[in-house]
C-alpha positions as CSV (number, residue, x, y, z in Angstrom):
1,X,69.7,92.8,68.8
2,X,72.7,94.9,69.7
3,X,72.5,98.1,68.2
4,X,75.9,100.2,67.6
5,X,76.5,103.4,67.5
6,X,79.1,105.6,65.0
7,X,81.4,106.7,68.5
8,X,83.2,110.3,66.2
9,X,79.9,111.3,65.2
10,X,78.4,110.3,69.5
11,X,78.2,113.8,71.5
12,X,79.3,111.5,74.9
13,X,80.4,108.3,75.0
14,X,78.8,106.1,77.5
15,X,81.8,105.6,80.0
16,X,81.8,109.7,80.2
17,X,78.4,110.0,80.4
18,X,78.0,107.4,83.1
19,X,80.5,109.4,85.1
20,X,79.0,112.4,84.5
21,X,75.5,111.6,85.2
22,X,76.0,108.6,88.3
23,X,78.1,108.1,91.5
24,X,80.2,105.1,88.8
25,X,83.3,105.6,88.0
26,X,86.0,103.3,86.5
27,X,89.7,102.4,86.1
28,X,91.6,101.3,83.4
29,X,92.1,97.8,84.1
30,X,96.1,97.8,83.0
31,X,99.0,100.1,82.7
32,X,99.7,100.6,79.1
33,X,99.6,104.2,78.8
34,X,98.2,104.2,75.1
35,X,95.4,102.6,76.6
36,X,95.4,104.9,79.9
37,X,95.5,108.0,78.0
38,X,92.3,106.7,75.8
39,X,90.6,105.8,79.8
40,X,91.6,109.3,80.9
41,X,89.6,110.9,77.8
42,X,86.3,109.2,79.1
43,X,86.5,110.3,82.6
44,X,88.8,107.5,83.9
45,X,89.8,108.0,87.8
46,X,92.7,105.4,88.3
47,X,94.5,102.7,86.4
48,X,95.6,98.8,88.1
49,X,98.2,96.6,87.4
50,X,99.4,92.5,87.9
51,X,101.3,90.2,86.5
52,X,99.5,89.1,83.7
53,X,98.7,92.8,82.9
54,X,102.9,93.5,83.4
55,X,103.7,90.9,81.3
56,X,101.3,92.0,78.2
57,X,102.3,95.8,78.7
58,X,105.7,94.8,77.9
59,X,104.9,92.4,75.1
60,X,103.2,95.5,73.6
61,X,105.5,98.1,74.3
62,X,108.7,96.9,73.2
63,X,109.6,100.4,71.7
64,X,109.4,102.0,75.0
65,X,110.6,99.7,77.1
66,X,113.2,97.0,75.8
67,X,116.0,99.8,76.5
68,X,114.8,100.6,80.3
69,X,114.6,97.1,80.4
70,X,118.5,96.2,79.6
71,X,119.6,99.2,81.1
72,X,118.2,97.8,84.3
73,X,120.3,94.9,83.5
74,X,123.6,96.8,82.9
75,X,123.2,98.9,86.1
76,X,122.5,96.0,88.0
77,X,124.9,93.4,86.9
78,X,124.7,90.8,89.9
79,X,120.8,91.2,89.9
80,X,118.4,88.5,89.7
81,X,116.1,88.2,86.7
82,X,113.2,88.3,89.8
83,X,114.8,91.7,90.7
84,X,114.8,92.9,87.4
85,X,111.3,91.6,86.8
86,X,110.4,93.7,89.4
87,X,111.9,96.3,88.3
88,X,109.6,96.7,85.6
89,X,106.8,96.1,87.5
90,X,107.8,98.9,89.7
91,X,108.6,100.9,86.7
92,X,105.3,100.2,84.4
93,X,103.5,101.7,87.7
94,X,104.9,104.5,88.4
95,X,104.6,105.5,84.8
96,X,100.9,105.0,85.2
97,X,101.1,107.5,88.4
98,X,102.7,109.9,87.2
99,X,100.0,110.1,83.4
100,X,97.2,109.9,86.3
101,X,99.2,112.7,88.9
102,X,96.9,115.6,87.4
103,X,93.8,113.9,88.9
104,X,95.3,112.4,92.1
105,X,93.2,113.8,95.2
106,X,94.3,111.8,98.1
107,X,91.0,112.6,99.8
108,X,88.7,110.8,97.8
109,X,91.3,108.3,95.9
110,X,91.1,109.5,92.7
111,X,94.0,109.2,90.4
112,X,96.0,106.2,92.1
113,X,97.0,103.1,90.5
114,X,97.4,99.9,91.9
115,X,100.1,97.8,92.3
116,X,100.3,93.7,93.1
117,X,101.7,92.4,96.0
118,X,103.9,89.4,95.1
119,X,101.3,86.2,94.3
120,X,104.1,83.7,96.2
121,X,103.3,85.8,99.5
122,X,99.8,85.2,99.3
123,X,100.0,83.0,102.4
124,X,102.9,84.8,104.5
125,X,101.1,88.1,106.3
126,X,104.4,89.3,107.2
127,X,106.5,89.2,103.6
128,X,102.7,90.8,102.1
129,X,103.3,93.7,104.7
130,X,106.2,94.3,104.2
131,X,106.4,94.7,100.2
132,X,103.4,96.7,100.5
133,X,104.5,99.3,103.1
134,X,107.8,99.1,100.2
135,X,105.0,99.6,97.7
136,X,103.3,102.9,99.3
137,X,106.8,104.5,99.3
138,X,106.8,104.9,95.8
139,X,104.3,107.5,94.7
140,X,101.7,109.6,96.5
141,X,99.0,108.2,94.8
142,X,99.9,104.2,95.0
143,X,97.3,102.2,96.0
144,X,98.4,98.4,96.7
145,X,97.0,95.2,95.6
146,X,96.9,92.5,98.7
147,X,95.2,89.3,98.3
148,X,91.9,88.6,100.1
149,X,93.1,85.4,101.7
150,X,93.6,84.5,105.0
151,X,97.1,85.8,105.4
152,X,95.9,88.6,103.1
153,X,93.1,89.9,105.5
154,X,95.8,89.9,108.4
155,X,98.5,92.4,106.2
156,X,95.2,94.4,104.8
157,X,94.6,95.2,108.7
158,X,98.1,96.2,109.1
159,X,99.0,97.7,106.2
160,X,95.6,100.2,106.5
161,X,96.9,100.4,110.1
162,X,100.4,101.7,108.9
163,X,98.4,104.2,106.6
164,X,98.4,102.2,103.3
165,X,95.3,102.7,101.0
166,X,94.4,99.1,100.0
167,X,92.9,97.6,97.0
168,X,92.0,93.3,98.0
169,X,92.4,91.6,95.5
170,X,92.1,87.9,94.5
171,X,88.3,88.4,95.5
172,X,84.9,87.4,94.4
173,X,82.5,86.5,96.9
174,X,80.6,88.4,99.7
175,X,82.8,87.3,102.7
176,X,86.1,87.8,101.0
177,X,84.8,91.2,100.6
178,X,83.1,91.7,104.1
179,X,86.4,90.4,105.6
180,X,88.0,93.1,104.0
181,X,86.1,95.5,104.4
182,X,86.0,94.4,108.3
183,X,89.5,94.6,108.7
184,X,89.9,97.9,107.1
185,X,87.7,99.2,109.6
186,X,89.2,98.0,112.7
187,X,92.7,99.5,111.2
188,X,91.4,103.1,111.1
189,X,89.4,102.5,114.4
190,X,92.9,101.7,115.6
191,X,94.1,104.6,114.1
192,X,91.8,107.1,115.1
193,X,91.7,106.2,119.4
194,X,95.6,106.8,118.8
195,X,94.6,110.7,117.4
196,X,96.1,109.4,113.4
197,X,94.2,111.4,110.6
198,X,92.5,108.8,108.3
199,X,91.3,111.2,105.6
200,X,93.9,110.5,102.9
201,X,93.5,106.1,103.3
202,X,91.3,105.2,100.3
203,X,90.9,101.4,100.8
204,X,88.7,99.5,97.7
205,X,87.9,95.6,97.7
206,X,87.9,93.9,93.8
207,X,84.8,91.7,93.6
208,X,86.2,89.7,90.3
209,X,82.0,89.4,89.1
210,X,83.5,87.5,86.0
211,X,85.4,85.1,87.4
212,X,82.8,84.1,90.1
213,X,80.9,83.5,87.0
214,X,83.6,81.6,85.3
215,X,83.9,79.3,88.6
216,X,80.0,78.5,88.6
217,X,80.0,77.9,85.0
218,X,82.7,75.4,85.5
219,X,81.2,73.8,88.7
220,X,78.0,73.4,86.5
221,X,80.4,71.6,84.2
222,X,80.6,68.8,86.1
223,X,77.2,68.2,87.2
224,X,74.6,65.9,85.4
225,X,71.9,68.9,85.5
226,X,71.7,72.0,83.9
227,X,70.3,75.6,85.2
228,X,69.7,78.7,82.9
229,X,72.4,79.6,81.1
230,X,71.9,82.7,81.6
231,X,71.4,82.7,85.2
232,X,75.2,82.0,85.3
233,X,76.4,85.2,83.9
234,X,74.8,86.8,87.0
235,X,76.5,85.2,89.7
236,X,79.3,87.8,90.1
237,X,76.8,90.3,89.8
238,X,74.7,89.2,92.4
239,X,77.6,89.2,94.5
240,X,78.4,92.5,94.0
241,X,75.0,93.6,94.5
242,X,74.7,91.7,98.0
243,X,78.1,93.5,99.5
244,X,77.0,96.8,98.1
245,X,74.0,96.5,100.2
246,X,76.0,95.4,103.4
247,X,78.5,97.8,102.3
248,X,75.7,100.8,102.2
249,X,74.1,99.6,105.8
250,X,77.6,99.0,107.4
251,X,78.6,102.1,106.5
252,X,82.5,100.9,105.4
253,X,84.8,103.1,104.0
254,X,86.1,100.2,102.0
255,X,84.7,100.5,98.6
256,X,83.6,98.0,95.6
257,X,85.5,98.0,93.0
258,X,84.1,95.3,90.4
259,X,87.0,93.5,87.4
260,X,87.1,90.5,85.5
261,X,84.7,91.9,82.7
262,X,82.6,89.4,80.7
263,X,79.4,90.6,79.3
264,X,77.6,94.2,79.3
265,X,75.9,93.2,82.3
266,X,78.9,93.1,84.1
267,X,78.7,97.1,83.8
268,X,74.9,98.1,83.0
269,X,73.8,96.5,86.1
270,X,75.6,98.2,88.2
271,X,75.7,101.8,87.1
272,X,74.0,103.9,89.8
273,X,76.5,102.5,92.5
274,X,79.0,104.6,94.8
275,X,81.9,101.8,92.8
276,X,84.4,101.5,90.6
277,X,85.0,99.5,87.8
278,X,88.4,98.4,86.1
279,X,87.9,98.1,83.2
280,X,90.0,96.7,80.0
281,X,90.8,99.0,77.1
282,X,88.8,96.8,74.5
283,X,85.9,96.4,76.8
284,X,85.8,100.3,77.2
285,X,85.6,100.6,73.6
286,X,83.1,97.8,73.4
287,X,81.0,99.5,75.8
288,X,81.2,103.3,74.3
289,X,80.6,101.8,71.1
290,X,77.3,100.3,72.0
291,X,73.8,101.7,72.1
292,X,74.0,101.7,75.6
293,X,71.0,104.1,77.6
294,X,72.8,105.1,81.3
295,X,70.3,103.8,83.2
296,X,71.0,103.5,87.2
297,X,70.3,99.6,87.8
298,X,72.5,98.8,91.3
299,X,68.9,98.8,92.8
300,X,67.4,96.4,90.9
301,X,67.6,92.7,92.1
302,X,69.0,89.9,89.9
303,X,65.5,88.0,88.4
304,X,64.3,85.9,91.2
305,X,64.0,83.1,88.9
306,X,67.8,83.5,88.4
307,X,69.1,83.6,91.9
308,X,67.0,81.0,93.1
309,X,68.4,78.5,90.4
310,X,71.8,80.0,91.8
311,X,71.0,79.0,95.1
312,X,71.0,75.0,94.6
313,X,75.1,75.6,93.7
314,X,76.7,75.2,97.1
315,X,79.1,77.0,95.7
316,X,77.3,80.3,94.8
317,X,75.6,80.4,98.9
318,X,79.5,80.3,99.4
319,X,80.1,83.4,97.6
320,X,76.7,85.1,98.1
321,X,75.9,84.8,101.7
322,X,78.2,86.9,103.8
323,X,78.9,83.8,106.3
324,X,79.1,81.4,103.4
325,X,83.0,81.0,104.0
326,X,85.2,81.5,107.3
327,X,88.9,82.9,106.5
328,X,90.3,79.5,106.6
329,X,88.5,78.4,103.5
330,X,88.8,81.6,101.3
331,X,92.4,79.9,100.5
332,X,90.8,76.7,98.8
333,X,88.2,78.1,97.4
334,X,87.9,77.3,93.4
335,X,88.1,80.5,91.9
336,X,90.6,81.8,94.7
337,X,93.3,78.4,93.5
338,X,92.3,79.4,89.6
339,X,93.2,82.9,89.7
340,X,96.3,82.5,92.0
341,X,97.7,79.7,89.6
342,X,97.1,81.9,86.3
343,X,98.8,85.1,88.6
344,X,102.0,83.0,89.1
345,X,102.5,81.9,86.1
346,X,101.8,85.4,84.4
347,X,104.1,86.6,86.4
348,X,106.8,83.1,85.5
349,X,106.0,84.3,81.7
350,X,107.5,88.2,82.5
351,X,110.2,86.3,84.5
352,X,111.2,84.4,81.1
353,X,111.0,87.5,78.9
354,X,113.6,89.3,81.8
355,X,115.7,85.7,81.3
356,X,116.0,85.9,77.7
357,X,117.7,89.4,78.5
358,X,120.3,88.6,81.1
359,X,121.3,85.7,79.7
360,X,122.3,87.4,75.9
C-alpha cells in the first residue's frame, strides 16, 4: 500500500529532491501562474502550454484575465475571435516567461516555456514555420511546440535551422522521436559548416508515455484476448526508455522530455535520466505527497515478461522500434489522430469563450 507522507512537516519534497540529487528535472505542464509559482518552489526549470491547457488557464483565472481579455477586444475592434484567441494564447505565455525570466539560461534551456504551434497547421510545413519563427520573437526564453508529423519534422528542421529552440510535440513513439531528434541534428550541422553559433538552441522532443498507454489500452479494447493489465501502463515508458538509449549512443542534442502523466511510474521509472518532465500541478502534489524513495531507475529495463506481452500489439513494435513507422505514417497513427482531434477542439472551446465576448 501507498504510504503518504505529512508534506509541511517533510524536510524535501520529492520533486526538489529528485532535482537536487539526479540529472531529472521537470516543467510545469501549464501556464497558470498559481500553479507555476508552486513548480518553481520544488526546483521547476520551465513551464508549457496548448490549447487545452489555454483554454483551462482562462476558465480558472477569470479575475486576472477577463479584463485583458475585453480590452483586447476594444483595441481591436475589426479582429477576429481567432485573433483574439490568440491573443491570449500569446499573452498566457509570455506571462509564464517573464515568472520563469530569473532562471532562464539560454545555454542549457532552463527557464523557457513552450508555446503551440497552431493544431490546423499540423500538415502545412510552411504556415508551421512561419508561426513559429513569429513565436521565437516573443521572449528570449520561448521555446516552440511543433508537431512531430510529417510536415512537422520538415518546419522542426527549419525552424532549428533559423535558430529556433524546438519542443516536438504530438509525440509518443521511438521514430517520432528519432525523426526529431534526426532532423534537429542536420539543422545545427547546417548551421555550424556556415560558421552560426549553436550554443543557445535547446531543442527537446515530448514522448507523451501516457498517451501511448492510453492508445494500447484502447487497441486491447478491441481484441478478444487479454495481456497483463499492468503491462499496459508501461508502454509509454518503455518507449521512453528505448529513445533514451538511442538518444545516449547517438549523442543528439535533442532532449526527452516525457508528458501525459498517468501513474507514478510514469515518473519513478525514469528518475536518473538526463530529461525533463512536464508535469501537471495536481500530479506534482501527488507525487511530493507520496512516500516516494529517489531512486535512479532509467537503467533498469521494463520486466521482460511485460514487454514481451507488449510485443504481440503491432501497435506497440510501431512505437517501440525506431523503424516501426516511416514519416508518412506518423500522420495516421492512433494516438497521433486522438490527440490532434482533442487539441482542435480545445482550442474550438477557447474560441467559444473569446465568441461569447465579442459578440456582447
Amino acid at each position: 500500500m501507498q504510504k503518504y507522507a505529512n508534506t509541511k512537516e517533510a524536510k524535501m519534497t520529492v520533486l526538489k529532491e529528485t532535482s537536487l540529487k539526479t540529472k531529472t528535472n521537470f516543467w510545469n505542464d501549464s501556464c497558470d501562474l498559481k500553479d507555476l509559482d508552486y513548480a518553481l518552489e520544488n526546483n521547476c526549470i520551465g513551464a508549457t502550454t496548448n490549447p487545452i491547457i489555454v483554454k483551462k488557464v482562462l476558465e480558472n483565472n477569470m479575475d486576472i484575465y477577463e479584463e485583458i481579455l475585453m480590452n483586447e477586444i476594444k483595441e481591436n475592434p475589426t479582429a477576429t475571435e481567432d485573433d483574439i484567441a490568440w491573443k491570449m494564447i500569446e499573452r498566457m505565455a509570455l506571462d509564464g516567461a517573464k515568472r520563469l525570466e530569473p532562471i532562464f539560461d539560454p545555454k542549457t534551456g532552463n527557464g523557457r516555456i513552450s508555446i503551440q504551434t497552431n493544431t490546423k497547421y499540423c500538415k502545412n510545413p510552411g504556415l508551421l514555420l512561419e508561426q513559429a519563427l513569429y513565436f521565437n520573437t516573443l521572449a528570449p526564453n520561448v521555446q516552440v511546440k511543433i508537431p512531430a508529423t510529417k510536415a512537422g519534422i520538415e518546419a522542426i528542421e527549419e525552424a532549428t535551422y533559423a535558430g529556433v529552440s524546438i519542443n516536438a510535440t504530438v509525440c509518443f513513439t521511438v521514430p517520432q522521436a528519432v525523426a526529431v531528434a534526426e532532423a534537429v541534428e542536420r539543422a545545427l550541422k547546417r548551421r555550424q559548416d556556415e560558421g552560426k553559433d549553436n550554443s543557445e538552441i535547446t531543442p527537446v522532443c515530448t514522448i507523451m508515455s501516457g498517451r501511448t498507454d492510453d492508445h494500447m489500452k484502447k487497441v486491447m479494447a478491441t481484441q478478444d484476448r487479454l495481456i497483463d493489465a499492468e503491462a499496459l501502463e508501461w508502454a509509454g515508458i518503455a518507449c521512453c526508455k528505448n529513445y533514451y538509449r538511442i538518444y545516449k549512443e547517438k549523442n543528439y542534442k535533442t532532449k526527452l522530455l516525457t508528458a501525459a502523466f498517468r501513474n507514478i511510474h510514469h515518473w519513478t521509472a525514469l528518475v536518473g535520466g538526463d530529461i525533463l518532465g512536464t508535469i501537471p500541478a495536481a500530479f506534482q502534489r501527488k507525487i511530493n505527497g507520496s512516500d516516494i524513495e529517489v531512486v535512479e531507475k532509467m537503467d533498469e529495463p521494463v520486466k521482460a515478461e511485460w514487454l514481451d506481452q507488449l510485443k504481440t500489439i503491432p501497435e506497440f513494435i510501431q512505437a517501440y522500434e525506431p523503424d516501426g513507422m516511416t514519416p508518412d505514417e506518423f500522420d495516421t497513427y492512433g494516438a497521433t489522430l486522438d490527440t490532434l482531434i482533442q487539441f482542435s477542439e480545445g482550442y474550438d472551446d477557447l474560441v467559444k469563450i473569446v465568441r461569447k465576448y465579442i459578440l456582447r
